[in-house]
C-alpha positions as CSV (number, residue, x, y, z in Angstrom):
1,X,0.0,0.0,0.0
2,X,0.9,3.4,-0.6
3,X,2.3,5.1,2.7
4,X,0.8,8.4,1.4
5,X,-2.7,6.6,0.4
6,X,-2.6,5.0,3.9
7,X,-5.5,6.6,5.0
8,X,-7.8,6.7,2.1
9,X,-11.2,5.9,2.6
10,X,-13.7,8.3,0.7
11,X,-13.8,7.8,-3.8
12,X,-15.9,11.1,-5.3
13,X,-16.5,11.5,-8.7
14,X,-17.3,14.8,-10.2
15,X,-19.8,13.2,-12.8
16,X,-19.8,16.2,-14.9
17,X,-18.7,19.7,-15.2
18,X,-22.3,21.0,-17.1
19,X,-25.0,22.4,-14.9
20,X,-28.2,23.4,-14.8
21,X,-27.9,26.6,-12.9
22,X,-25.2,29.7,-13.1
23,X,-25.0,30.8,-9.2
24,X,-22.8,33.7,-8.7
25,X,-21.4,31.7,-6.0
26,X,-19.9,29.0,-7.9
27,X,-16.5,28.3,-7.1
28,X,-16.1,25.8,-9.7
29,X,-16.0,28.8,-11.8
30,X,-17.6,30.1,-15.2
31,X,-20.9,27.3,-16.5
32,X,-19.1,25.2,-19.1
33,X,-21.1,23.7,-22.3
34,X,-20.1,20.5,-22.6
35,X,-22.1,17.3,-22.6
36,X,-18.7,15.4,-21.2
37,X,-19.1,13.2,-18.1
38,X,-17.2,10.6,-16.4
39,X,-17.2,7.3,-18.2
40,X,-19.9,4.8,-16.4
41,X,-17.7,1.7,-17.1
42,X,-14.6,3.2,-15.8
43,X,-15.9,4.9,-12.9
44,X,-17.5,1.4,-11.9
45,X,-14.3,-0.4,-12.4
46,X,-12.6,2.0,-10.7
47,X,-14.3,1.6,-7.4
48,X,-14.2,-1.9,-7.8
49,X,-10.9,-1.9,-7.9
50,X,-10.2,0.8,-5.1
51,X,-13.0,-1.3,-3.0
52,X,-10.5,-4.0,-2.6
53,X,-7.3,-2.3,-1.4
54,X,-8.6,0.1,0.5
55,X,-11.2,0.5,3.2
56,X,-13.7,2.6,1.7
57,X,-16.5,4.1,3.8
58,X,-17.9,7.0,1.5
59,X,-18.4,7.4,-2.3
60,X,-20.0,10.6,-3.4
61,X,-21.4,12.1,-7.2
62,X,-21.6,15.7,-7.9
63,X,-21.1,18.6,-10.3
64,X,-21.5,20.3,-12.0
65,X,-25.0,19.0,-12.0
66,X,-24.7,15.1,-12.0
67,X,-28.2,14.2,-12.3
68,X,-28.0,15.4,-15.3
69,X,-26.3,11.6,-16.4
70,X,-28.5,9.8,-13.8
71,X,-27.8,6.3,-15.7
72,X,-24.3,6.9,-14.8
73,X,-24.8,8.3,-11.2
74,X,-26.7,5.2,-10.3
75,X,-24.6,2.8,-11.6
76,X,-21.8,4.4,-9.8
77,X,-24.0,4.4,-5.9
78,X,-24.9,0.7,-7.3
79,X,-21.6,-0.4,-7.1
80,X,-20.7,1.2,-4.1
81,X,-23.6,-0.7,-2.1
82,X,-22.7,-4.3,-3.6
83,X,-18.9,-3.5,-1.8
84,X,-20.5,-2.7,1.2
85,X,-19.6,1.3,0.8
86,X,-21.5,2.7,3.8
87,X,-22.6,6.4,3.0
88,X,-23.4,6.8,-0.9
89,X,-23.8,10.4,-1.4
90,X,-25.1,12.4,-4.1
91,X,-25.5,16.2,-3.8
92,X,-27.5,17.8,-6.6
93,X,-29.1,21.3,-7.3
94,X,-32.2,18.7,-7.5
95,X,-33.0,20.5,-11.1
96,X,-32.2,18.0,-13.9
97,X,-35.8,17.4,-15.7
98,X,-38.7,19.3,-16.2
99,X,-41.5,16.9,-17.0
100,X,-42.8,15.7,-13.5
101,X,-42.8,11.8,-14.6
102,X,-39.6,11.8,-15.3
103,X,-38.3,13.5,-12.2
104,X,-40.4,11.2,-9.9
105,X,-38.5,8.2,-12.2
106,X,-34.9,9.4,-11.4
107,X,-35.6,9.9,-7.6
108,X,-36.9,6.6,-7.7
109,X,-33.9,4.8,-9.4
110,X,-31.6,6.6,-6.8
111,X,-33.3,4.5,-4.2
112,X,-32.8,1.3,-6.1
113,X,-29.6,2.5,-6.9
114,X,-28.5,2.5,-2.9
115,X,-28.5,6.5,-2.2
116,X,-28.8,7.3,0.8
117,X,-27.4,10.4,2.0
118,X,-28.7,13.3,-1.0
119,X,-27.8,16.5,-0.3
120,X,-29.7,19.4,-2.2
121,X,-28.7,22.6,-2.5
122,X,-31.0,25.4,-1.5
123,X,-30.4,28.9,-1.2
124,X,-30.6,32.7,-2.7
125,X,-27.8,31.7,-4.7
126,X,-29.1,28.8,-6.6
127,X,-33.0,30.4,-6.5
128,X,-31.4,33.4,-8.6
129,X,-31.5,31.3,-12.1
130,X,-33.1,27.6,-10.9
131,X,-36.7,27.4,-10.3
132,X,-37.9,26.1,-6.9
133,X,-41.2,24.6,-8.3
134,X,-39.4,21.3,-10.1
135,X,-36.6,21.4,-7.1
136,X,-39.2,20.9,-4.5
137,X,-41.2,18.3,-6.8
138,X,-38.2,16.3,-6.4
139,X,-37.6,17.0,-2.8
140,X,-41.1,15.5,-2.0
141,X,-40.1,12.7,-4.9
142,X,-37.2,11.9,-2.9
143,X,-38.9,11.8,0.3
144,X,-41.8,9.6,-1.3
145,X,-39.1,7.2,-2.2
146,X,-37.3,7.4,1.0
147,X,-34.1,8.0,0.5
148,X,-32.5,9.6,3.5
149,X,-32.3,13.6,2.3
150,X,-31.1,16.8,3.6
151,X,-30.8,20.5,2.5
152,X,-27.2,21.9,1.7
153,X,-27.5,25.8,1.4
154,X,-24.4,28.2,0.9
155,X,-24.0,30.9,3.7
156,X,-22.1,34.0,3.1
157,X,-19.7,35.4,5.6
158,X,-21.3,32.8,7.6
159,X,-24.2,31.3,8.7
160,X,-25.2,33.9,11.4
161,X,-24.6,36.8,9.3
162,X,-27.5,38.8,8.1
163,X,-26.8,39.8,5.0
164,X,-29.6,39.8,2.1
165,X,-28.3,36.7,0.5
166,X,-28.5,34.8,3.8
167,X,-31.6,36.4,5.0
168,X,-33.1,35.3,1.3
169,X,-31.7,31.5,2.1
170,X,-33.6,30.7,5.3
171,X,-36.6,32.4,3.5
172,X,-36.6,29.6,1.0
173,X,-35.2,26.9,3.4
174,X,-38.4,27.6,5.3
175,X,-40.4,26.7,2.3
176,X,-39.3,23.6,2.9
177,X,-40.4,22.2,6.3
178,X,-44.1,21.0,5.5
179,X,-41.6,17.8,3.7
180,X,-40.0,17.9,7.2
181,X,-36.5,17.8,5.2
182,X,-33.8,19.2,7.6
183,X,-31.3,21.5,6.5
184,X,-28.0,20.4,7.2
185,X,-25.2,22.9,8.5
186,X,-24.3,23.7,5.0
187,X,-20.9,25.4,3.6
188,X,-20.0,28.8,3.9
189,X,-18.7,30.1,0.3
190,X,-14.9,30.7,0.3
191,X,-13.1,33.0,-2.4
192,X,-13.1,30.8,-5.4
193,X,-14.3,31.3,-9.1
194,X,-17.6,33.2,-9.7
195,X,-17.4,33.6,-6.1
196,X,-14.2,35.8,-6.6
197,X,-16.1,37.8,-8.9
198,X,-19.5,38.7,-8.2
199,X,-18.7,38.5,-4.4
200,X,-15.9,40.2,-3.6
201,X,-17.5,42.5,-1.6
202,X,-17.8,39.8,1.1
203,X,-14.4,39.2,1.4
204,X,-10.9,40.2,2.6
205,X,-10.0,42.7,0.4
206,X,-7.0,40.5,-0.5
207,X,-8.6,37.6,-0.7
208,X,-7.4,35.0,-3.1
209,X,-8.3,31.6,-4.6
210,X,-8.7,29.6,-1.7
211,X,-10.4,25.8,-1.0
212,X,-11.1,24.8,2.7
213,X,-11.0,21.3,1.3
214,X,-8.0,21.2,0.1
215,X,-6.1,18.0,0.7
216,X,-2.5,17.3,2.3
217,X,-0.6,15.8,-0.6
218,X,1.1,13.6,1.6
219,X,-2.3,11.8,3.2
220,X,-4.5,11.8,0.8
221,X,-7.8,10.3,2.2
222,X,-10.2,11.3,-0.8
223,X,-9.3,9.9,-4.5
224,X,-11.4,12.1,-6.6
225,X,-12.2,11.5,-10.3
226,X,-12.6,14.4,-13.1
227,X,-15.1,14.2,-15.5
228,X,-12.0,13.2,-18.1
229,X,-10.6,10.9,-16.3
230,X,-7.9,12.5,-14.3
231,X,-7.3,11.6,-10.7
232,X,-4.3,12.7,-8.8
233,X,-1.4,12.6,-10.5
234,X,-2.8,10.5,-13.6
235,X,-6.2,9.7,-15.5
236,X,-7.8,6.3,-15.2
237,X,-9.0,6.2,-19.1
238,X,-5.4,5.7,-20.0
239,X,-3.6,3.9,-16.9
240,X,-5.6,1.4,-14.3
241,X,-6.3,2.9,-11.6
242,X,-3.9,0.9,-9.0
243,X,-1.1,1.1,-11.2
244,X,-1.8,5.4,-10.1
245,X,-2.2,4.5,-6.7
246,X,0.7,2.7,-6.5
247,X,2.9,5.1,-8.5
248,X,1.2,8.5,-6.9
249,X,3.9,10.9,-5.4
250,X,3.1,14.3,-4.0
251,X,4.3,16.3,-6.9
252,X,7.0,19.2,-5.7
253,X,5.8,22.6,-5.5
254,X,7.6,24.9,-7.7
Protein backbone atom coordinates (compact mmCIF):
# COMPACT_ATOMS: atom_id res chain seq x y z
CA UNK A 1 0.00 0.00 0.00
CA UNK A 2 0.95 3.36 -0.64
CA UNK A 3 2.32 5.11 2.73
CA UNK A 4 0.83 8.41 1.42
CA UNK A 5 -2.72 6.56 0.44
CA UNK A 6 -2.57 4.96 3.86
CA UNK A 7 -5.47 6.65 4.96
CA UNK A 8 -7.84 6.71 2.09
CA UNK A 9 -11.19 5.92 2.58
CA UNK A 10 -13.69 8.30 0.71
CA UNK A 11 -13.78 7.78 -3.80
CA UNK A 12 -15.91 11.15 -5.25
CA UNK A 13 -16.55 11.52 -8.70
CA UNK A 14 -17.26 14.78 -10.18
CA UNK A 15 -19.81 13.21 -12.85
CA UNK A 16 -19.79 16.25 -14.95
CA UNK A 17 -18.74 19.70 -15.18
CA UNK A 18 -22.33 21.01 -17.14
CA UNK A 19 -24.99 22.40 -14.91
CA UNK A 20 -28.15 23.44 -14.83
CA UNK A 21 -27.89 26.60 -12.93
CA UNK A 22 -25.19 29.73 -13.08
CA UNK A 23 -25.01 30.76 -9.15
CA UNK A 24 -22.81 33.66 -8.67
CA UNK A 25 -21.38 31.73 -5.99
CA UNK A 26 -19.94 28.95 -7.90
CA UNK A 27 -16.50 28.30 -7.12
CA UNK A 28 -16.06 25.77 -9.68
CA UNK A 29 -16.00 28.83 -11.83
CA UNK A 30 -17.62 30.08 -15.20
CA UNK A 31 -20.87 27.30 -16.54
CA UNK A 32 -19.09 25.20 -19.12
CA UNK A 33 -21.14 23.75 -22.33
CA UNK A 34 -20.11 20.51 -22.58
CA UNK A 35 -22.08 17.33 -22.65
CA UNK A 36 -18.68 15.41 -21.22
CA UNK A 37 -19.12 13.20 -18.12
CA UNK A 38 -17.20 10.62 -16.37
CA UNK A 39 -17.25 7.32 -18.23
CA UNK A 40 -19.89 4.76 -16.39
CA UNK A 41 -17.72 1.68 -17.14
CA UNK A 42 -14.56 3.18 -15.82
CA UNK A 43 -15.93 4.85 -12.93
CA UNK A 44 -17.45 1.41 -11.95
CA UNK A 45 -14.28 -0.37 -12.41
CA UNK A 46 -12.61 2.01 -10.67
CA UNK A 47 -14.29 1.64 -7.42
CA UNK A 48 -14.22 -1.95 -7.76
CA UNK A 49 -10.91 -1.89 -7.95
CA UNK A 50 -10.23 0.77 -5.06
CA UNK A 51 -13.01 -1.34 -3.02
CA UNK A 52 -10.50 -4.04 -2.59
CA UNK A 53 -7.27 -2.29 -1.42
CA UNK A 54 -8.62 0.14 0.49
CA UNK A 55 -11.23 0.55 3.16
CA UNK A 56 -13.74 2.62 1.66
CA UNK A 57 -16.54 4.10 3.79
CA UNK A 58 -17.91 7.03 1.45
CA UNK A 59 -18.45 7.41 -2.28
CA UNK A 60 -19.97 10.61 -3.44
CA UNK A 61 -21.41 12.14 -7.19
CA UNK A 62 -21.62 15.67 -7.89
CA UNK A 63 -21.13 18.57 -10.33
CA UNK A 64 -21.48 20.33 -11.99
CA UNK A 65 -24.99 18.99 -11.97
CA UNK A 66 -24.68 15.09 -11.99
CA UNK A 67 -28.25 14.22 -12.34
CA UNK A 68 -27.99 15.40 -15.30
CA UNK A 69 -26.29 11.61 -16.39
CA UNK A 70 -28.48 9.76 -13.76
CA UNK A 71 -27.82 6.31 -15.67
CA UNK A 72 -24.26 6.90 -14.80
CA UNK A 73 -24.79 8.32 -11.17
CA UNK A 74 -26.68 5.17 -10.32
CA UNK A 75 -24.59 2.81 -11.58
CA UNK A 76 -21.79 4.37 -9.83
CA UNK A 77 -24.00 4.38 -5.93
CA UNK A 78 -24.89 0.70 -7.26
CA UNK A 79 -21.57 -0.37 -7.09
CA UNK A 80 -20.66 1.19 -4.06
CA UNK A 81 -23.64 -0.65 -2.12
CA UNK A 82 -22.71 -4.35 -3.59
CA UNK A 83 -18.85 -3.49 -1.79
CA UNK A 84 -20.47 -2.66 1.19
CA UNK A 85 -19.60 1.31 0.81
CA UNK A 86 -21.49 2.74 3.84
CA UNK A 87 -22.56 6.38 2.98
CA UNK A 88 -23.43 6.80 -0.87
CA UNK A 89 -23.79 10.44 -1.38
CA UNK A 90 -25.15 12.41 -4.13
CA UNK A 91 -25.46 16.24 -3.77
CA UNK A 92 -27.47 17.80 -6.63
CA UNK A 93 -29.12 21.29 -7.28
CA UNK A 94 -32.17 18.70 -7.46
CA UNK A 95 -32.99 20.46 -11.13
CA UNK A 96 -32.20 18.03 -13.86
CA UNK A 97 -35.84 17.41 -15.69
CA UNK A 98 -38.70 19.28 -16.24
CA UNK A 99 -41.49 16.92 -17.05
CA UNK A 100 -42.76 15.72 -13.49
CA UNK A 101 -42.84 11.85 -14.63
CA UNK A 102 -39.56 11.85 -15.29
CA UNK A 103 -38.32 13.51 -12.22
CA UNK A 104 -40.39 11.21 -9.95
CA UNK A 105 -38.47 8.22 -12.22
CA UNK A 106 -34.89 9.43 -11.45
CA UNK A 107 -35.57 9.90 -7.57
CA UNK A 108 -36.87 6.60 -7.68
CA UNK A 109 -33.92 4.78 -9.43
CA UNK A 110 -31.56 6.64 -6.84
CA UNK A 111 -33.29 4.51 -4.15
CA UNK A 112 -32.80 1.26 -6.09
CA UNK A 113 -29.61 2.51 -6.88
CA UNK A 114 -28.49 2.50 -2.93
CA UNK A 115 -28.46 6.54 -2.24
CA UNK A 116 -28.83 7.25 0.77
CA UNK A 117 -27.43 10.40 1.99
CA UNK A 118 -28.68 13.31 -0.97
CA UNK A 119 -27.76 16.52 -0.33
CA UNK A 120 -29.67 19.36 -2.25
CA UNK A 121 -28.68 22.63 -2.50
CA UNK A 122 -30.98 25.44 -1.53
CA UNK A 123 -30.37 28.88 -1.25
CA UNK A 124 -30.56 32.65 -2.69
CA UNK A 125 -27.79 31.65 -4.72
CA UNK A 126 -29.11 28.83 -6.58
CA UNK A 127 -33.02 30.39 -6.55
CA UNK A 128 -31.43 33.43 -8.64
CA UNK A 129 -31.53 31.28 -12.09
CA UNK A 130 -33.09 27.58 -10.91
CA UNK A 131 -36.69 27.42 -10.32
CA UNK A 132 -37.92 26.08 -6.91
CA UNK A 133 -41.15 24.65 -8.35
CA UNK A 134 -39.39 21.35 -10.05
CA UNK A 135 -36.63 21.36 -7.11
CA UNK A 136 -39.22 20.87 -4.46
CA UNK A 137 -41.16 18.34 -6.85
CA UNK A 138 -38.16 16.25 -6.45
CA UNK A 139 -37.62 16.98 -2.77
CA UNK A 140 -41.13 15.53 -2.04
CA UNK A 141 -40.14 12.73 -4.93
CA UNK A 142 -37.18 11.88 -2.90
CA UNK A 143 -38.90 11.76 0.31
CA UNK A 144 -41.82 9.57 -1.28
CA UNK A 145 -39.06 7.17 -2.21
CA UNK A 146 -37.30 7.36 1.04
CA UNK A 147 -34.05 8.01 0.50
CA UNK A 148 -32.50 9.63 3.52
CA UNK A 149 -32.32 13.56 2.30
CA UNK A 150 -31.07 16.82 3.59
CA UNK A 151 -30.82 20.51 2.50
CA UNK A 152 -27.19 21.88 1.72
CA UNK A 153 -27.48 25.77 1.42
CA UNK A 154 -24.37 28.21 0.86
CA UNK A 155 -24.02 30.92 3.69
CA UNK A 156 -22.13 34.03 3.11
CA UNK A 157 -19.67 35.36 5.60
CA UNK A 158 -21.32 32.77 7.63
CA UNK A 159 -24.22 31.26 8.67
CA UNK A 160 -25.23 33.91 11.40
CA UNK A 161 -24.64 36.83 9.27
CA UNK A 162 -27.54 38.78 8.12
CA UNK A 163 -26.83 39.77 5.02
CA UNK A 164 -29.56 39.78 2.09
CA UNK A 165 -28.33 36.66 0.52
CA UNK A 166 -28.50 34.84 3.84
CA UNK A 167 -31.64 36.44 4.98
CA UNK A 168 -33.10 35.25 1.32
CA UNK A 169 -31.73 31.45 2.10
CA UNK A 170 -33.58 30.67 5.35
CA UNK A 171 -36.60 32.45 3.55
CA UNK A 172 -36.65 29.62 0.96
CA UNK A 173 -35.18 26.88 3.35
CA UNK A 174 -38.43 27.64 5.31
CA UNK A 175 -40.41 26.68 2.27
CA UNK A 176 -39.26 23.59 2.87
CA UNK A 177 -40.42 22.25 6.27
CA UNK A 178 -44.09 21.04 5.52
CA UNK A 179 -41.62 17.84 3.69
CA UNK A 180 -40.00 17.90 7.19
CA UNK A 181 -36.49 17.84 5.18
CA UNK A 182 -33.79 19.20 7.59
CA UNK A 183 -31.25 21.49 6.49
CA UNK A 184 -27.97 20.40 7.21
CA UNK A 185 -25.19 22.87 8.47
CA UNK A 186 -24.34 23.67 5.04
CA UNK A 187 -20.93 25.41 3.61
CA UNK A 188 -19.96 28.85 3.89
CA UNK A 189 -18.69 30.10 0.34
CA UNK A 190 -14.92 30.74 0.32
CA UNK A 191 -13.10 32.95 -2.42
CA UNK A 192 -13.11 30.82 -5.41
CA UNK A 193 -14.28 31.31 -9.13
CA UNK A 194 -17.56 33.19 -9.72
CA UNK A 195 -17.40 33.61 -6.10
CA UNK A 196 -14.24 35.81 -6.59
CA UNK A 197 -16.05 37.75 -8.90
CA UNK A 198 -19.54 38.71 -8.16
CA UNK A 199 -18.68 38.49 -4.36
CA UNK A 200 -15.91 40.21 -3.63
CA UNK A 201 -17.52 42.55 -1.58
CA UNK A 202 -17.80 39.82 1.11
CA UNK A 203 -14.44 39.23 1.42
CA UNK A 204 -10.90 40.18 2.57
CA UNK A 205 -9.98 42.73 0.42
CA UNK A 206 -7.01 40.53 -0.48
CA UNK A 207 -8.63 37.65 -0.72
CA UNK A 208 -7.37 35.04 -3.12
CA UNK A 209 -8.34 31.58 -4.59
CA UNK A 210 -8.73 29.63 -1.67
CA UNK A 211 -10.38 25.81 -0.99
CA UNK A 212 -11.09 24.83 2.72
CA UNK A 213 -10.98 21.30 1.26
CA UNK A 214 -7.96 21.24 0.13
CA UNK A 215 -6.10 18.02 0.71
CA UNK A 216 -2.45 17.26 2.35
CA UNK A 217 -0.60 15.81 -0.58
CA UNK A 218 1.14 13.64 1.62
CA UNK A 219 -2.30 11.81 3.24
CA UNK A 220 -4.47 11.84 0.79
CA UNK A 221 -7.80 10.32 2.19
CA UNK A 222 -10.22 11.30 -0.84
CA UNK A 223 -9.33 9.94 -4.46
CA UNK A 224 -11.36 12.13 -6.55
CA UNK A 225 -12.20 11.52 -10.27
CA UNK A 226 -12.61 14.37 -13.12
CA UNK A 227 -15.11 14.18 -15.52
CA UNK A 228 -12.02 13.22 -18.11
CA UNK A 229 -10.61 10.94 -16.32
CA UNK A 230 -7.88 12.45 -14.30
CA UNK A 231 -7.27 11.59 -10.71
CA UNK A 232 -4.34 12.66 -8.76
CA UNK A 233 -1.42 12.60 -10.47
CA UNK A 234 -2.77 10.49 -13.64
CA UNK A 235 -6.16 9.72 -15.47
CA UNK A 236 -7.75 6.26 -15.17
CA UNK A 237 -8.95 6.23 -19.07
CA UNK A 238 -5.36 5.73 -20.04
CA UNK A 239 -3.61 3.88 -16.85
CA UNK A 240 -5.60 1.36 -14.33
CA UNK A 241 -6.27 2.95 -11.64
CA UNK A 242 -3.91 0.86 -9.00
CA UNK A 243 -1.15 1.11 -11.17
CA UNK A 244 -1.78 5.38 -10.13
CA UNK A 245 -2.24 4.46 -6.72
CA UNK A 246 0.69 2.68 -6.48
CA UNK A 247 2.93 5.11 -8.45
CA UNK A 248 1.22 8.49 -6.87
CA UNK A 249 3.91 10.89 -5.44
CA UNK A 250 3.10 14.30 -4.05
CA UNK A 251 4.26 16.28 -6.87
CA UNK A 252 6.95 19.22 -5.68
CA UNK A 253 5.77 22.58 -5.50
CA UNK A 254 7.62 24.92 -7.72
Amino acid sequence: MNAYLKNLNRIEFVVTLACTGRCKHCQNGEPVRTSEHIDTDAAVEAIRKVCAHYGIGTVMTFGGEPLLYPDTVCAIHAAAERLGVGKRQIITNGYFAKRRERIAEVAQKLKESGVNDLRLSVDAFHRETIPLEPVRFFAECAVRAGIPIRLQPAWLVSREDQNPYNVRTKEILGTFESLGIPAGSGNVIFPSGRALMYLKEYFDENAVEASPYEEDPKDVRSLSFLPNGDVLNGNVYRTDILEILRTYRPQKSL
